[in-house]
Each structure stands twice: as C-alpha cells, then as structure tokens.
C-alpha positions in Angstrom: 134.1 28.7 75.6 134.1 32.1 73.5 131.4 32.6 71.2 133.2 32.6 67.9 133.9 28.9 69.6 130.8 28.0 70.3 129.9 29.5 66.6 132.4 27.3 64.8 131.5 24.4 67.3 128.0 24.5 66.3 128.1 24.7 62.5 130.6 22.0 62.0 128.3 20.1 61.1 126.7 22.2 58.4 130.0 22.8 56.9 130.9 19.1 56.5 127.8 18.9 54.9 128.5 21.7 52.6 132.4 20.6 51.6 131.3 16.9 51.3 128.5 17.7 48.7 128.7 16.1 45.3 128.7 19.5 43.5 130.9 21.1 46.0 133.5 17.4 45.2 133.4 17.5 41.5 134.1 21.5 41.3 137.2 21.1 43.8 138.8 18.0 41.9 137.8 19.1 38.2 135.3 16.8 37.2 132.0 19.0 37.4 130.3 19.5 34.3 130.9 22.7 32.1 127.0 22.9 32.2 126.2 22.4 35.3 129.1 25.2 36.5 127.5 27.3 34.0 124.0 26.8 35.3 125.9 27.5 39.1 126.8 31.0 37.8 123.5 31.7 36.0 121.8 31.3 39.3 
C-alpha cells in the first residue's frame, strides 16, 4: 500500500464524519439557515 493509500485509508473515517454533519447536510441540499451560513463566513 502507497502512502497517499494508506493516507486516504486512514481518514475515511474523519471525512464521513465531516460530509455526514448536519451543517455540512443542510448547506449541500439548501436548507441551512441564511444566519447560520452567515455566521460560517464571519468566522
């Protein structure tokens, strides 16, 4: 196994964490509120 393998192996779980988030849901299917996007870009 390559490192960028290994890499990608590793953090799967990290990044099904990340693209299964509530935040990370409602801003992919347009149902986030304006607010709390705007408070996302304030920070």
């Amino acid at each position: 196994m390559t490192i960028t393998q290994n890499l990608i192996k590793n953090s799967k779980p990290y990044w099904d964490d990340y693209i299964k988030h509530e935040f990370v849901q409602q801003l992919a299917n347009g149902t986030l509120k304006l607010e709390n996007f705007q408070h996302y870009l304030k920070q």
